[in-house]
C-alpha positions in Angstrom: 17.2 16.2 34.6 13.8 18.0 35.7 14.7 20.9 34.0 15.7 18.9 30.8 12.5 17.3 30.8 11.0 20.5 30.5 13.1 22.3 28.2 12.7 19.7 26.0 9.1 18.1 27.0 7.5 18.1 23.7 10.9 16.0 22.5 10.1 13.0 24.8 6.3 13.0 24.0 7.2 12.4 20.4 9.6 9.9 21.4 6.5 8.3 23.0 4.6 9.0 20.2 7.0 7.1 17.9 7.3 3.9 20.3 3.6 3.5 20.6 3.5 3.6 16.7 0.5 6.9 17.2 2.4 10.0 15.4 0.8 12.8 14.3 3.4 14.3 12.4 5.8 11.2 10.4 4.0 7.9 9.0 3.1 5.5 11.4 6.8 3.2 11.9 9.3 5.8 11.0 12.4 4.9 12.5 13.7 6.7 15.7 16.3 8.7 14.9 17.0 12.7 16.1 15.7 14.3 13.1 12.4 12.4 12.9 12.0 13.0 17.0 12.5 16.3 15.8 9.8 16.6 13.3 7.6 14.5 15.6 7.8 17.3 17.8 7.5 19.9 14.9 10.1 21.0 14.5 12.4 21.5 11.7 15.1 18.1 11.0 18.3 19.5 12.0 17.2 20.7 15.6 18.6 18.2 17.8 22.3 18.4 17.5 24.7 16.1 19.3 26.8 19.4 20.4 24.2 21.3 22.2 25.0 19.7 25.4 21.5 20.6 26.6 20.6 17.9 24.1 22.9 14.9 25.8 20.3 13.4 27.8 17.6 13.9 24.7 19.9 12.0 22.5 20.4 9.4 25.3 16.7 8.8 25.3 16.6 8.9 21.5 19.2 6.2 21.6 17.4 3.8 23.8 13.6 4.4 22.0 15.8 3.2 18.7 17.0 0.4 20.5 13.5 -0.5 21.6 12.0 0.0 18.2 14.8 -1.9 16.5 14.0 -5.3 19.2 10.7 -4.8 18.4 10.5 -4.6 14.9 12.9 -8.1 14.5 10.1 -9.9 16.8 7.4 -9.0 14.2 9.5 -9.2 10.6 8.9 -12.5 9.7 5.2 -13.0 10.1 5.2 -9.7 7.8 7.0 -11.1 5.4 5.3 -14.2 5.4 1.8 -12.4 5.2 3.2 -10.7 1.9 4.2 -13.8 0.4 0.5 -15.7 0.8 -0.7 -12.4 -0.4 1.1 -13.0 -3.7 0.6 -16.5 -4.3 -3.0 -15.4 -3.8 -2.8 -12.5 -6.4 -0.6 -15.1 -8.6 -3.4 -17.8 -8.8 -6.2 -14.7 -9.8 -4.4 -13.5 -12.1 -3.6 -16.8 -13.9 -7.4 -17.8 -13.6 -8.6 -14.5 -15.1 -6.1 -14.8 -18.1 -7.3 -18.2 -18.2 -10.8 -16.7 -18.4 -9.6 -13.9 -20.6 -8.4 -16.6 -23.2 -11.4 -18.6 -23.3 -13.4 -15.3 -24.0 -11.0 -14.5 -26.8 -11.6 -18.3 -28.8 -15.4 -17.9 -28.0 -15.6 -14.2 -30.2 -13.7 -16.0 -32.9 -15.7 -18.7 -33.1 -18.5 -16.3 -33.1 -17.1 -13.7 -35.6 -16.4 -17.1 -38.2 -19.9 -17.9 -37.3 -21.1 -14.2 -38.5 -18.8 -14.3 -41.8 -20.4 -17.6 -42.7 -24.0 -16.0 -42.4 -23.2 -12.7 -44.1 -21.7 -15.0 -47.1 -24.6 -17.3 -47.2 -27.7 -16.1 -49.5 -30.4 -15.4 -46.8 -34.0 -14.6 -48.4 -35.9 -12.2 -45.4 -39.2 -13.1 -45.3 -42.3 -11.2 -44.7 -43.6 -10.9 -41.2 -47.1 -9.7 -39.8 -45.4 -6.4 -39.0 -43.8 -6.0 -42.3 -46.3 -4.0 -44.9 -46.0 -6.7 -47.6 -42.7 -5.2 -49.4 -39.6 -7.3 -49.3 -36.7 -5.2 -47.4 
């Protein structure tokens, strides 16, 4: 067991790593499983295999850190899922109040733009001001 521990030392720190959701390596809540214990521990994925029997009591431990994570991870689902769905009623109600806003700013330049064609119809006479040189422009 001592001499497994050793052998295969940097395999449990990753396995630590993992449980305390601080990797270095794979994002933050990869599952446990050997190949990402393996790259945890930098290594390539195919490195723990269940037929190296020097790797029974690594794949043991594996085993009962994805246990772990899985009890965990059930505890803290819901609120998750809960948090994403106020999230999107939130996001829902800006986005109908800036379409709603989007809208009202869309009537307002018509109005404006019918306003404008009635003006540029209409025969307006310029007149003279103080700054104008007395010719009619």
């Amino acid at each position: 067991m001592i001499e497994n521990t050793r052998k295969h030392g940097h395999y449990y720190q990753a396995i630590s790593r993992m449980l305390s959701n601080t990797t270095i390596v794979v994002p933050k809540g990869t599952v446990i499983n050997n190949d990402s214990v393996a790259v945890e521990a930098g290594r390539k994925p195919g490195a723990i295999k269940s037929g190296r029997e020097s790797n029974t009591l690594l794949i043991q431990a594996i085993d009962e850190a994805r246990a772990i994570q899985a009890s965990t991870l059930k505890k803290t689902k819901p609120a998750v899922k809960k948090d994403y769905k106020s999230e999107a009623e939130h996001q829902r109600a800006l986005l109908e109040a800036s379409i709603g806003r989007e809208i009202m700013l869309h009537n307002k330049l018509h109005e404006l733009e019918a306003e404008l064609q009635l003006y540029k119809s209409s025969k307006i006479v310029r007149l003279p001001t103080r700054n104008d040189k007395g010719g009619k422009s």
